[in-house]
C-alpha positions as CSV (number, residue, x, y, z in Angstrom):
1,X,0.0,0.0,0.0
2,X,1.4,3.4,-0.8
3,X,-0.1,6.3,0.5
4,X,0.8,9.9,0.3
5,X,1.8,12.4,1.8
6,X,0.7,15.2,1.7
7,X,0.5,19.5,2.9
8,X,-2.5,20.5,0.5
9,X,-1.4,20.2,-3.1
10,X,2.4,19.2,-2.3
11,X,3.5,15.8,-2.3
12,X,6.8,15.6,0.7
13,X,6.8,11.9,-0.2
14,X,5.3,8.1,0.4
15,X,4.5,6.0,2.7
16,X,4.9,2.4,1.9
17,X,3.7,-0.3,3.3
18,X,4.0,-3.8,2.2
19,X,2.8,-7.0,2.7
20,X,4.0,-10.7,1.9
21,X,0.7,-11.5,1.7
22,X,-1.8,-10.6,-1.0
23,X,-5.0,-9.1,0.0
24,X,-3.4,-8.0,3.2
25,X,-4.8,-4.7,3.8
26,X,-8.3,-3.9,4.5
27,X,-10.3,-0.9,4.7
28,X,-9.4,0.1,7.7
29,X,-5.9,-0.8,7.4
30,X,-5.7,2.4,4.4
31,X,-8.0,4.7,6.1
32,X,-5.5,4.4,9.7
33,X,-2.3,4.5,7.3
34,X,-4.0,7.6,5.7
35,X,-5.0,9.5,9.0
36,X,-0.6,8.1,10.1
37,X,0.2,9.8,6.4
38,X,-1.6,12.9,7.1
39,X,0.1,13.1,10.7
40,X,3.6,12.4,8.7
41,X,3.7,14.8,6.4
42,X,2.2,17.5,8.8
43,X,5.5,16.8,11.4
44,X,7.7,17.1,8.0
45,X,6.4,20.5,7.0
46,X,6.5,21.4,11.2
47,X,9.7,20.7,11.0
48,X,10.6,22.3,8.2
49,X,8.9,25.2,9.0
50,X,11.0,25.4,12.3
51,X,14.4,24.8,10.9
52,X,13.9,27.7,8.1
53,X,12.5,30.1,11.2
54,X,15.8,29.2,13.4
55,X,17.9,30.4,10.0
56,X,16.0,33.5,9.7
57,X,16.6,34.6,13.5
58,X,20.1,33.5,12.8
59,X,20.6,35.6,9.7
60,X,18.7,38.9,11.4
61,X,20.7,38.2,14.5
62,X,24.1,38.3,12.8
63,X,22.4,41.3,10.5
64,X,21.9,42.8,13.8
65,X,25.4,42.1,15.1
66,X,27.4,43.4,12.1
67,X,24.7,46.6,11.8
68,X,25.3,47.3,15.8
69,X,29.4,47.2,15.1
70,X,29.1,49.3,11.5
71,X,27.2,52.3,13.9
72,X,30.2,52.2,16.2
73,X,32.0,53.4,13.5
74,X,34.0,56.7,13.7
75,X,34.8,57.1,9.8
76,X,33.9,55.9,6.6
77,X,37.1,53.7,6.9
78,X,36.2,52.0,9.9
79,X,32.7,51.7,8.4
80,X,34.1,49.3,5.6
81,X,36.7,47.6,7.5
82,X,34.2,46.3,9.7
83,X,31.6,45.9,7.1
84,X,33.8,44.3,5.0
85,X,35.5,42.0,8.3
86,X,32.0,40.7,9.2
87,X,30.6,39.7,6.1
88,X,33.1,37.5,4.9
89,X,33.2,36.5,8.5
90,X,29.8,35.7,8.2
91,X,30.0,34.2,4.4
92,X,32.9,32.1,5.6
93,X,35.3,33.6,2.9
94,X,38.9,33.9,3.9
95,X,39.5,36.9,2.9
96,X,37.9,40.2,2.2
97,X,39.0,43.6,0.9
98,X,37.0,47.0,1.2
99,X,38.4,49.2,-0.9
100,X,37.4,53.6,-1.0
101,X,37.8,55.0,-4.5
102,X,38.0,59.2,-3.8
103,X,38.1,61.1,-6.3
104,X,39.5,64.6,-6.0
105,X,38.5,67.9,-7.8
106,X,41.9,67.9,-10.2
107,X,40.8,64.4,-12.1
């Protein structure tokens, strides 16, 4: 017996059930692994659900972090130094470079 499972018109996956026997499932056999299927793929999207709101906080609470440090700033310098410290901090890259182009009135 497979049975779906499903969050509206999504399909997260199946849930398969299977029997040596032929005949083995009755009526109430699919309607209980329907109401399990139903439960299943609720939990899934729950969980999902969670895990993407935990990243969010995580991203707005780093945001917030870098954003607090960037107003502590005392010059445009400073500003990118740290702006450009924490985000490839925070993007994992190993090295990142902020770079001022000025120009002056003579160019």
């Amino acid at each position: 017996m497979a049975v779906p499972l499903l969050i509206g018109d999504q399909l997260l996956g199946i849930l398969d059930v299977q029997s040596d026997r032929p005949d083995a499932f009755t009526e109430e056999d699919a309607n209980i692994q329907t109401t399990l299927a139903a439960q299943v793929a609720t939990s899934l999207q729950n969980a999902r659900s969670y895990t993407l709101a935990q990243q969010q906080a995580q991203r707005e609470a780093m945001l917030n972090a870098i954003s607090q440090k960037i107003q502590g700033a005392t010059s445009v310098e400073a500003v990118l130094q740290i702006a450009a410290r924490e985000l490839g901090h925070a993007l994992g890259a190993p090295l990142t470079i902020a770079q001022l182009g000025v120009k002056d009135g003579n160019n």
